[in-house]
TORSE-483762 format. One line per 3 residues: number of its first residue (from 1); for each residue x, z, y negated of C-alpha. Coordinates in steps of 0.001 Angstrom, whole numbers, plus 524288, in hexadecimal, padded with zeros to 5 digits. Example, Ala and Ser with C-alpha at 12.3 -4.5 7.8 and 13.67 -1.06 7.14 Angstrom:
! TORSE-483762
1) 8300C:81E78:81194 ~ 83566:81BE4:80424
***
This chain:
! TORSE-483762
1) 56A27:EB4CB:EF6C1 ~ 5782A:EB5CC:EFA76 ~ 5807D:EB9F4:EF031
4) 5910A:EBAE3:EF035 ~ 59710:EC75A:EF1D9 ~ 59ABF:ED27F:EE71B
7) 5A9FE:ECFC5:EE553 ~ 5B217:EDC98:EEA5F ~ 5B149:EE4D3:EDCA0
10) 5BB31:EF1BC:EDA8B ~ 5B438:EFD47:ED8C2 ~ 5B941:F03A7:ECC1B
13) 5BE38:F116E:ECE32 ~ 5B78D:F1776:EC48C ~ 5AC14:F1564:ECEC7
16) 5A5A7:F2330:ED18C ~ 59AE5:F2911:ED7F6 ~ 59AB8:F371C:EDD5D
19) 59690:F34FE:EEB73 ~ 58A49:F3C9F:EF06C ~ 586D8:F3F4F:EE2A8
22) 577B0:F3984:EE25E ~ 574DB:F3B7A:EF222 ~ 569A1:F4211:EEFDA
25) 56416:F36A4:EE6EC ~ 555BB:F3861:EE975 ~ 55040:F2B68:EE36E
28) 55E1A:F22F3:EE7A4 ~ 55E10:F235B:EF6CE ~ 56828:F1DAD:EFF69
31) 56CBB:F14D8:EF4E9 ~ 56F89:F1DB4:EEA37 ~ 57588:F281E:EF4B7
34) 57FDF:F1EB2:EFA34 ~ 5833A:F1C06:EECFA ~ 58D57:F257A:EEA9B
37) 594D5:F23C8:EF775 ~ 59776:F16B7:EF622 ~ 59CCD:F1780:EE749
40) 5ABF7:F1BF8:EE410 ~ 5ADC8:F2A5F:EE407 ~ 5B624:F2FB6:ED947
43) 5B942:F3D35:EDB6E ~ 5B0E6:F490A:EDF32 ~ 5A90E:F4C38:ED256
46) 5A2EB:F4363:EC832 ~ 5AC44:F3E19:EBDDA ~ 5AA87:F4106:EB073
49) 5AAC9:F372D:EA5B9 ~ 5B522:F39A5:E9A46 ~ 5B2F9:F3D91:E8E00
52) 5AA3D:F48A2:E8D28 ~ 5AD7D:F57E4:E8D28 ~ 5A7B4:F6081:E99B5
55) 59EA2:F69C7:E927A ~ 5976E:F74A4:E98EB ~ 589BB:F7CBD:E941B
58) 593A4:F8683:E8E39 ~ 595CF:F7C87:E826F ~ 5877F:F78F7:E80F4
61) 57DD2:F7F09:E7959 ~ 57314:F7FFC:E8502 ~ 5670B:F82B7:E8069
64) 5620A:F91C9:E81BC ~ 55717:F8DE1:E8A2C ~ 55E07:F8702:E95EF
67) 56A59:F8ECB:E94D8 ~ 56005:F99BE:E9804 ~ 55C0C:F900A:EA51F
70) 568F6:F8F60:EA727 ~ 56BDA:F9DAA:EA888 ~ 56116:FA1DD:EB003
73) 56291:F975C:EB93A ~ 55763:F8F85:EB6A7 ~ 554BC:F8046:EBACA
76) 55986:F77FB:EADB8 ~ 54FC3:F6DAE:EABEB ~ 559E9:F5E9F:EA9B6
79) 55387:F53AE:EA52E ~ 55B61:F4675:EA6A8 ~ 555FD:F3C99:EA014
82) 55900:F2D6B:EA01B ~ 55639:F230E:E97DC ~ 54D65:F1A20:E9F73
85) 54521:F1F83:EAC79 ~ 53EEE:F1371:EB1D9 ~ 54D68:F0C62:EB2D9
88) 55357:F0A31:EC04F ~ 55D3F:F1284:EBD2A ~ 555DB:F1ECC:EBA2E
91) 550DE:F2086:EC9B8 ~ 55E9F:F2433:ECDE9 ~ 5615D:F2CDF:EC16B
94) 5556B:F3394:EC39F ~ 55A79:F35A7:ED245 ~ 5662B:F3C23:ECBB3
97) 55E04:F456F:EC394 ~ 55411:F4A5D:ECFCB ~ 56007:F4CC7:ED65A
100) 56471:F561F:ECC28 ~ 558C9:F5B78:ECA9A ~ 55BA9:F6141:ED927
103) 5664B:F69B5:ED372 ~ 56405:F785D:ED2B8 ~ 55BE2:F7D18:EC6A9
106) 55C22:F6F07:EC0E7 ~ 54FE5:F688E:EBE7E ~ 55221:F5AD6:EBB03
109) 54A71:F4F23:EB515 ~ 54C17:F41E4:EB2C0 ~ 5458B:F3CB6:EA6EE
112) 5460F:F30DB:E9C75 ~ 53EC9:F26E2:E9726 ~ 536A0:F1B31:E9F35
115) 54065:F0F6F:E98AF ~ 54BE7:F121C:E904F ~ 545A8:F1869:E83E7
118) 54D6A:F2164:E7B14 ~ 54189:F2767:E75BA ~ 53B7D:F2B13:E8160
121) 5482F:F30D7:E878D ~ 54992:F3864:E7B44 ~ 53B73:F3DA2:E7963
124) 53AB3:F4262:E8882 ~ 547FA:F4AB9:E8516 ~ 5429B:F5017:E79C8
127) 534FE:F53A8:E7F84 ~ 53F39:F5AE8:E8B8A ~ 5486F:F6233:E81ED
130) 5427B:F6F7A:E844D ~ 541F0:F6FC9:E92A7 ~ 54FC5:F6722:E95E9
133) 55B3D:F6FD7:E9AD1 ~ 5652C:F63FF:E9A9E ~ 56298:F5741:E970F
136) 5674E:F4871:E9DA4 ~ 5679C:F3CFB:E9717 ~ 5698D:F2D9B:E999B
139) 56651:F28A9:E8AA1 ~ 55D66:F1E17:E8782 ~ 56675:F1BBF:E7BE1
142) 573B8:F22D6:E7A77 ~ 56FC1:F220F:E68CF ~ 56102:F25F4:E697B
145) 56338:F316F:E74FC ~ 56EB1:F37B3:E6E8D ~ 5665A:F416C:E660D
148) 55E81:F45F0:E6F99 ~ 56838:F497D:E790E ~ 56F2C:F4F85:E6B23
151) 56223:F58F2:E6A49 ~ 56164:F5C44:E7899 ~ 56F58:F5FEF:E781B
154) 56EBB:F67D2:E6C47 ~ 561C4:F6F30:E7140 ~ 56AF3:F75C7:E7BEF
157) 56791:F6A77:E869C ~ 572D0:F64A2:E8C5A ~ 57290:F562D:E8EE4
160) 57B7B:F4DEB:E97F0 ~ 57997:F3E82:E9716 ~ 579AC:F3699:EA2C7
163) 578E1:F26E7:EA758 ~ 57A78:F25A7:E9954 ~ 581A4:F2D96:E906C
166) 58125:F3042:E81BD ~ 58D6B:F34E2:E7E40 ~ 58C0E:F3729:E6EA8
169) 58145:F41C1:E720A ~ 5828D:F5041:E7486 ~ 580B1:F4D14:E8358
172) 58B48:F5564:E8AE9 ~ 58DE7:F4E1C:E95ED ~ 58B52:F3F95:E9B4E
175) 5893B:F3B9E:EAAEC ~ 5892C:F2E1D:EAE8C ~ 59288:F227D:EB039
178) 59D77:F1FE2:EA667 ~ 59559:F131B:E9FA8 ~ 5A230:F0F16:E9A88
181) 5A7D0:F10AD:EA696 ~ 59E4D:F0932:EAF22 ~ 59E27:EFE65:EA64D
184) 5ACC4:EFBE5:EA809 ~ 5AAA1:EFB7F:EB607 ~ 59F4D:EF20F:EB639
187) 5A841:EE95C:EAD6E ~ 5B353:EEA8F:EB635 ~ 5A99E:EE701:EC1D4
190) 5A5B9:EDB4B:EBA2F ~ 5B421:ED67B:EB79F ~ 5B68B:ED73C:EC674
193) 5A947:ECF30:ECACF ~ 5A8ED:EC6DD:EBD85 ~ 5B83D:EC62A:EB766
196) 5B4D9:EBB62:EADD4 ~ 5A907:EB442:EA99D ~ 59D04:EB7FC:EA006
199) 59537:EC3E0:EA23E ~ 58963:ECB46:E9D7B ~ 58889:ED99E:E9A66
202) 57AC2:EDDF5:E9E83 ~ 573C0:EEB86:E99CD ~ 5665D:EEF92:E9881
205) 5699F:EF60C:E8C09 ~ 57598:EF13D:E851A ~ 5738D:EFA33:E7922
208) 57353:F06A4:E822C ~ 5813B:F0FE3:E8340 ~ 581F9:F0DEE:E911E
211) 581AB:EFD9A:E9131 ~ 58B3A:F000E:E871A ~ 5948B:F07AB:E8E15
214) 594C4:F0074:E9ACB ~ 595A4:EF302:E9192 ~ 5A0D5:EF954:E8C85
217) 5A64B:EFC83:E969A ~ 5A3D3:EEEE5:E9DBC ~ 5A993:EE78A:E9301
220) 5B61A:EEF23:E9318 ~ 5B81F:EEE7E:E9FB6 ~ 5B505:EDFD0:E9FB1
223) 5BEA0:EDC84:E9554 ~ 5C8C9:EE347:E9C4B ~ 5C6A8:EDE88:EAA4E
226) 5C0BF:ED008:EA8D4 ~ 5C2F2:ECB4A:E9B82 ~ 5BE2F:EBE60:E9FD5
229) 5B1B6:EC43C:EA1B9 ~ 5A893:EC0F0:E95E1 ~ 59E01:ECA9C:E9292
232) 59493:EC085:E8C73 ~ 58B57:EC9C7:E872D ~ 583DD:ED5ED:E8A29
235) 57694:ED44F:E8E7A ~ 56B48:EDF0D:E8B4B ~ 5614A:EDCA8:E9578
238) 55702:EE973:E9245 ~ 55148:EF0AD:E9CF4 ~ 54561:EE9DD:E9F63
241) 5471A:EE3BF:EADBB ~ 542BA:ED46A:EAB13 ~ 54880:ED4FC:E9DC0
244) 55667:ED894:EA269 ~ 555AF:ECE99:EACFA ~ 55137:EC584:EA248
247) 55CC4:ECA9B:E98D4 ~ 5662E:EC718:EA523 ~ 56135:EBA72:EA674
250) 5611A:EB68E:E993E ~ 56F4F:EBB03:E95D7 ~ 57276:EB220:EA3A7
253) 56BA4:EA637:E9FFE ~ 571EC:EA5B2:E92A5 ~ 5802B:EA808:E96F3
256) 57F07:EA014:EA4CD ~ 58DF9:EA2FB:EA4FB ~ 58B65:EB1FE:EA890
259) 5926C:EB572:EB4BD ~ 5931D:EC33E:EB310 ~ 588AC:ECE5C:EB059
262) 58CD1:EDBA6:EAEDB ~ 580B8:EE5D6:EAD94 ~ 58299:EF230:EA697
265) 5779C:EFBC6:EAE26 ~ 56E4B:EFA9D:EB97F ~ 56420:EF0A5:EB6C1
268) 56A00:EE58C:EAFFA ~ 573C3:EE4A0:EBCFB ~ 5676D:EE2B1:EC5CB
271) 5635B:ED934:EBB57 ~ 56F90:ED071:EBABA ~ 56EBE:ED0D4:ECB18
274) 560C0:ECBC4:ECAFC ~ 56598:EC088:EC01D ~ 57065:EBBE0:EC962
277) 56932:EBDC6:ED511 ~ 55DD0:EB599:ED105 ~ 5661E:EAAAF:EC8AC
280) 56F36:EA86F:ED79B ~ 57BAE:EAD6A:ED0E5 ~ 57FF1:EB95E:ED7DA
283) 58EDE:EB961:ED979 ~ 58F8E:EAFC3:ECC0A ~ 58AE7:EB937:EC28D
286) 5912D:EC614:EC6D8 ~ 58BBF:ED2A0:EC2D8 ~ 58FDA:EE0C4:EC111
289) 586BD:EEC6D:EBD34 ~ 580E4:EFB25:EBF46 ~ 57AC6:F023D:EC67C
292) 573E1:F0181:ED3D8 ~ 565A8:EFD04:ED2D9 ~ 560EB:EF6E0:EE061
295) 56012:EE9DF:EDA88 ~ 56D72:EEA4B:ED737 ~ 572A5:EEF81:EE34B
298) 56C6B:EE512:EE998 ~ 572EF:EDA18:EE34F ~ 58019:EE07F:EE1A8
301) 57E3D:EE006:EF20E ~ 57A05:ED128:EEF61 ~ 58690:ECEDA:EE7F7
304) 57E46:ECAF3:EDB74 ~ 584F0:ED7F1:ED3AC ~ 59249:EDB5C:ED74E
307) 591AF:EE7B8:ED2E3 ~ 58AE6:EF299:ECD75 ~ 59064:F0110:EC925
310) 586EE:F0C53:ECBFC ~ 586EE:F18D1:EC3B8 ~ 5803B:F2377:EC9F5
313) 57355:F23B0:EC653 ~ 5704D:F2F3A:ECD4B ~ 57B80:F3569:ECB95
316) 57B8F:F34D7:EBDAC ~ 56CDD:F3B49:EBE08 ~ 56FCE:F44FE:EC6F7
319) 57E84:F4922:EBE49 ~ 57568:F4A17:EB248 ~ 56DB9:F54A5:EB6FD
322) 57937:F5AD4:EBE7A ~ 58095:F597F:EB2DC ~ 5771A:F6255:EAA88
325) 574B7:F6A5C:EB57A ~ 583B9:F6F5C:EB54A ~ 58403:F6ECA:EA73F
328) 577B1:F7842:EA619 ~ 57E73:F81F2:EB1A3 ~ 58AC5:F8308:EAA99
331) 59299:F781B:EAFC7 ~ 59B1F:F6EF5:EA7ED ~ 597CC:F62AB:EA86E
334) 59FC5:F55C3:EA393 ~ 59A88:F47F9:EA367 ~ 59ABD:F40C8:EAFB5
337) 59C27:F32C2:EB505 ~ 59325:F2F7E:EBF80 ~ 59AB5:F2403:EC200
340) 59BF9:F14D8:EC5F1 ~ 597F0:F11B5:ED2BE ~ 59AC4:F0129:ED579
343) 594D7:EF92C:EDF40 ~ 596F0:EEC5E:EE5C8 ~ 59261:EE491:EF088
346) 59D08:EEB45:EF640 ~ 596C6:EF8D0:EF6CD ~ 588CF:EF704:EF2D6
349) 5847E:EF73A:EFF94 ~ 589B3:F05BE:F016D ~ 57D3B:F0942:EF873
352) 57285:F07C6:F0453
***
């Protein structure tokens, strides 16, 4: 099926990517290593996000045990756990994390719960509190994870968050995209390809800090760029496959009016794409979303998305092990911003 073309989009300047930074992606191939040379360069180092204070092992109360590693040169055993395993997302994190796990006298492993349980996340920590040098964390649930990144801190661990942070913990640093941030630029993609009309908000987990911040972030952007633009309501599809597709289709069916869907994270944008696609109304419902998923490469090359921002998977598992890595050695180390990469029909092809 022919479908019309992605209107020509501006790139935001806050889109960044350090180029070369995930060529040796060993589960991404050709696709995840021209990634970073097509996106916007910003500088020669990774940015840092505002707000928190550089700290360095000097101000932490490392526990006796690993500063002994430490000193004798030892390899520091980093866990970096996310939230959910079996997503699509967690293949190109754990990419990230084997490629740390090449850096000298780091041995790294990715870990986490088989579906996003807080429980399990926490009871695997726990049962690896005596043998974890530094500790990486994408939470389940910013509320229930909190204490136990509290305890790991305050047993002389050091814990960075990353993909998703929890800022009212002890954490001392954060790596990953500026949520906030990212959300303003998928709302100010949306103005351009949708500047009036009725939208939906989509998010597999409305409740969670992350939907929240991008929302946020949408909205405001939104109300400043296309105030014509209605958001009619936010739709929370889960993460079961057939049920978010379901969720989509239902929220579509009772507000036939719908011409614009703007998805908050990486499987609700494939989602909305398959909904258009199959329904014949690719260039009439326009769509904006995340992340990079081969379904949703696919149709943004179609011209059933116009646009979808990546963050750095693998980048942002790779920086959390680096990130301890330094820490542990004596560096200091300051929260970082992995970045908003955007793409088109214009440049999607520069991914094969």
């Amino acid at each position: 099926m022919d479908h019309p073309g992605t209107p020509d989009l501006k790139t935001p300047n806050g889109a960044i990517m350090r180029e070369g930074m995930i060529e040796n992606n060993k589960e991404g191939g050709p696709r995840m290593k021209k990634l970073l040379g097509t996106a916007l360069v910003a500088g020669l180092s990774w940015p840092m996000l505002a707000g928190a204070d550089p700290i360095n092992v000097k101000d932490f109360a490392l526990a006796p045990r690993i500063a002994e590693k430490v000193a004798a040169g030892e390899e520091l055993n980093i866990f970096v756990s996310y939230h959910d395993v079996s997503n699509e997302f967690a293949p190109q994190i754990r990419a990230g994390v084997e490629r740390g796990d090449a850096l000298d006298k780091v041995k790294a492993k990715f870990i986490g719960p088989v579906g996003a349980n807080a429980d399990g996340q926490i009871n695997e920590i726990e049962a690896l509190l005596d043998t974890m040098d530094g500790l990486a964390i994408s939470s389940v649930s910013t509320d229930a994870l909190a204490p136990i990144i509290d305890r790991v801190v305050e047993a002389g661990i050091p814990v960075i968050t990353y993909n998703t942070d929890n800022p009212d913990s002890k954490r001392i640093a954060f790596a990953g995209q500026d949520l906030i941030q990212s959300g303003r630029e998928a709302g100010k993609l949306m103005c351009e390809v949708h500047p009036e009309g009725k939208l939906l908000i989509l998010t597999l987990d409305a409740a969670a800090q992350w939907s929240l911040d991008r929302e946020s972030g949408a909205r405001e952007a939104m109300a400043a760029d296309c105030p014509a633009a209605e958001v009619v309501q936010t739709v929370n599809t889960g993460t079961d496959p057939q049920e978010m597709y379901a969720a989509i289709e239902n929220a579509m069916l009772g507000n036939p009016e719908i011409s614009g869907l703007l998805s908050l994270e990486c499987c609700t944008t494939p989602a909305a794409g398959s909904w258009v696609d199959r329904n014949g109304r690719a260039g009439e419902v326009k769509i904006v979303g995340f992340d990079l998923l081969d379904q949703t490469v696919e149709f943004v090359e179609n011209g059933v998305i116009q646009a979808t921002i990546d963050q750095a998977p693998e980048a942002q598992g790779f920086a959390a092990v680096d990130l301890l890595a330094k820490f542990l050695n004596g560096e200091t180390i300051d929260d970082l911003d992995t970045g908003v990469g955007i793409f088109t029909s214009a440049n999607i092809a520069d991914l094969n």
